[in-house]
N, C-alpha and C positions, 0 to 999 in steps of 0.2 A: 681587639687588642688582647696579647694574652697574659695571663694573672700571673705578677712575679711570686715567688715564694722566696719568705723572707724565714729564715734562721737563728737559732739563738748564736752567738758570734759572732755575725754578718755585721761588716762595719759599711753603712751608707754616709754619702757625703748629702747635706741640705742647699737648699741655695742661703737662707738665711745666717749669717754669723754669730755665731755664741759668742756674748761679751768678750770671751776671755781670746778670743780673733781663730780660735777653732771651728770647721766647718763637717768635720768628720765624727761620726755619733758609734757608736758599738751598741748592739741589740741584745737588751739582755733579759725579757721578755715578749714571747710573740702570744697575740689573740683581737681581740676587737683592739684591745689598747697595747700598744709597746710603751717597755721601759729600755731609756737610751741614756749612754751613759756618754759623757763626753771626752775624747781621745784628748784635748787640751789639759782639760780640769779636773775632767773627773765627778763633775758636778751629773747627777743622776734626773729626767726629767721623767712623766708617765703623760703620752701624747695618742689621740685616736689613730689607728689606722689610717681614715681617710688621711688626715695632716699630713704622717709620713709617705703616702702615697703619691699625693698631689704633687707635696714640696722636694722631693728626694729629685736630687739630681746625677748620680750614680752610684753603682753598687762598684765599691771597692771593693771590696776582697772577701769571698764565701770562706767559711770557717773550714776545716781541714777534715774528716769524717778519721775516723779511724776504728781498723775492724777487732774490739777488743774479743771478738773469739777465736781470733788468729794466733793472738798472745797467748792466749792460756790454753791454747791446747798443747798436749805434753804425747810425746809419741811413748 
């Protein structure tokens, strides 16, 4: 199976529902542990790896990359 790579911006959905009936988490932390912030609430949790690995049930949407040495170069 091959090793997803997770992102800071990457919004995954859980199978589990956050009280507030949100199922979609935004990554705002990656390493052994992630910090996941909640697209409903806003409510910020700090969960292992494994958890979000196991439990994730799709990646929504990868954050946008942008080439900031494109911008500033000046001819």
């Amino acid at each position: 199976m091959a090793a997803v790579v997770y992102e800071v911006g990457d919004i995954v959905t859980l199978k589990k529902v956050h009280p507030c009936g949100s199922r979609d988490w935004e990554i705002l932390r990656v390493g052994a542990d992630f910090r996941l912030k909640c697209m409903g609430c806003g409510h910020q949790i700090m969960v292992p790896r494994k958890m979000v690995e196991k439990n994730k049930k799709k990646n929504l949407q990868k954050r946008k990359k942008i080439m900031l040495y494109s911008l500033k170069k000046v001819c």
